[in-house]
N, C-alpha and C positions, 0 to 999 in steps of 0.2 A: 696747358695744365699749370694752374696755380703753385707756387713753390711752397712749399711749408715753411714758416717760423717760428722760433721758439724763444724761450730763456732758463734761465733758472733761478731759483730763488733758493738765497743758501744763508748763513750767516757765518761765515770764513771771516776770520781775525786776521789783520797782518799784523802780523806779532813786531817785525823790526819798526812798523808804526809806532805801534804799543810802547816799542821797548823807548824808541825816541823822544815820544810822549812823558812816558813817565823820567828819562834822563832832563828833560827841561822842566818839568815839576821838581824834581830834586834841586836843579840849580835853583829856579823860583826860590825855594823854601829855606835853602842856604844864605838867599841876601834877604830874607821880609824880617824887620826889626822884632815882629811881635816875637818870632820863632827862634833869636838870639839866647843862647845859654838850654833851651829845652829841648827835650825828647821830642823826635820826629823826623821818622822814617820809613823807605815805602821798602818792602821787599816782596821781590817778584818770583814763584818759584815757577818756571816753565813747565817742569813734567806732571807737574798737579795743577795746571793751570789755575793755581792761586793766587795771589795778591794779597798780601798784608801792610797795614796800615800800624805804626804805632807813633804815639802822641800823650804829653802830660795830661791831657785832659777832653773831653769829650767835644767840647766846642775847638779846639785843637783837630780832632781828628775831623770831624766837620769842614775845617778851613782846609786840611791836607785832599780831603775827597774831592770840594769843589775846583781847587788848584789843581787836582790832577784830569780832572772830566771838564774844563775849558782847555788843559791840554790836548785830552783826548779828541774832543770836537774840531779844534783847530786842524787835528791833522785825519781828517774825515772819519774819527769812529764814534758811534754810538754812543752815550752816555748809557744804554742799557749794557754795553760789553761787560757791566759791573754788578753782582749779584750777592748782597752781605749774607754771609753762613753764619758770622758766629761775631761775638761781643767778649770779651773776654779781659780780666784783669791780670796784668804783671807786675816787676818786680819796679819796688819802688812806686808802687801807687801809678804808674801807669796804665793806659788802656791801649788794646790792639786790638783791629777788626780785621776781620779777613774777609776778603773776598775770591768766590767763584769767578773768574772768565766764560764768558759765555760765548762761546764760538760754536755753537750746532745749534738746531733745529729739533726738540723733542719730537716722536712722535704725535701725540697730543695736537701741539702746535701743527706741524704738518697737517694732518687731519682737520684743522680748523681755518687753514690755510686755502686747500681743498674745496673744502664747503662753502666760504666764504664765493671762490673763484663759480663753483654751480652755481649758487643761487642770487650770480650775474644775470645768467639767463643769455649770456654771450655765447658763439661759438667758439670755445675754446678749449683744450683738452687739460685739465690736470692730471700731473703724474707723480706719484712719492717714489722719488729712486734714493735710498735712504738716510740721508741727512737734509736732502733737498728735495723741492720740487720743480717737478720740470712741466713747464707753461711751453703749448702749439696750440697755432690757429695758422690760418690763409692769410690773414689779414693783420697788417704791425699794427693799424688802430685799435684792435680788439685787445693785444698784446698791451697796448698803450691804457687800456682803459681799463685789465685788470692792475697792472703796476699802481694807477693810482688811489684803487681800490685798498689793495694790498695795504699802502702804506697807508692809510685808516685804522689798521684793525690794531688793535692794544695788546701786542706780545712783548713776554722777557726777551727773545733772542731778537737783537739785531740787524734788521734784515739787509743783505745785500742782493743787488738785480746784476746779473750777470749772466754772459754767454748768449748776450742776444745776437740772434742771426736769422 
C-alpha cells in the first residue's frame, strides 16, 4: 500500500526575520550620507501588523522601501510581505506610507490556488483548511510538479511550501 504525501501551502511570516530585517535597514539608513540631517523612519506595529514608513520626501520613502525589501530578501522573505494601505502627509511637510503585512492566505486566493492545482489534471488532492491549503498525492513527483506550478501564479500573499512529508 502506497503511503500518502502531502504539504501545505500557507504564507506564515517569521516575524523575528521581519523584525531583524527591518533592524539592519535601520542601521543601513543611519550611516547612507544622502539620509544625513532628514526625516526617516521605519516603525513596526505588531498587533496591527502594520509597517510605517516616514521620509522628507517621496523619492526618500522609495529608497527607505527598496533598503528594506533587499533586507527583507536577504533574509528569505517575500518582497510581496508588503502591501501599501495608505499615502499620507505629516507634520513638517513630511510623508508616511504604511504598510499591511501580509502573513495569510485570503479566501479568494486559496480558491484560486485550488483551481489552479485541478486544472493540473494531476492526481492530487487539494484541501482549504483555513488559511492554508493542504496538498496529497501517492506520489512526491506530482507533489513536485504542483509546487512549481504554484509558484507561477501572480498572488499578494507570499507563498510558503511547508510540512512536506
Amino acid at each position: 500500500m502506497a503511503k500518502e504525501h502531502y504539504f501545505d501551502i500557507t504564507a506564515k511570516l517569521d516575524m523575528m526575520e521581519f523584525k531583524n530585517a527591518l533592524i539592519m535597514a535601520e542601521k543601513e539608513v543611519a550611516t547612507r550620507f544622502d539620509f544625513k540631517g532628514l526625516v526617516a523612519e521605519f516603525k513596526l506595529n505588531e498587533a496591527g501588523k502594520t509597517l510605517s514608513l516616514s521620509a522628507s520626501t517621496d523619492t526618500k520613502i522609495d529608497a527607505l522601501k527598496d533598503i528594506l525589501i533587499s533586507k527583507l530578501i536577504k533574509r528569505g522573505i517575500a518582497g510581496k510581505a508588503l502591501e501599501e494601505v495608505k499615502t499620507e502627509g505629516i507634520s513638517g511637510g513630511n510623508t508616511k506610507v504604511i504598510y499591511r503585512i501580509v502573513d495569510t492566505i485570503d479566501k479568494d486566493e486559496a480558491k484560486q490556488i485550488v483551481k489552479a492545482i485541478k486544472e493540473l489534471k494531476i492526481k492530487v488532492t487539494p484541501s482549504i483548511q483555513g488559511d492554508e491549503v493542504r496538498v496529497s498525492a501517492k506520489s512526491i513527483d506530482d507533489l513536485q510538479a504542483v509546487m512549481a506550478e504554484v509558484k507561477t501564479l501572480d498572488l499578494k500573499a507570499p507563498l510558503v511550501f511547508g510540512n512536506f512529508k
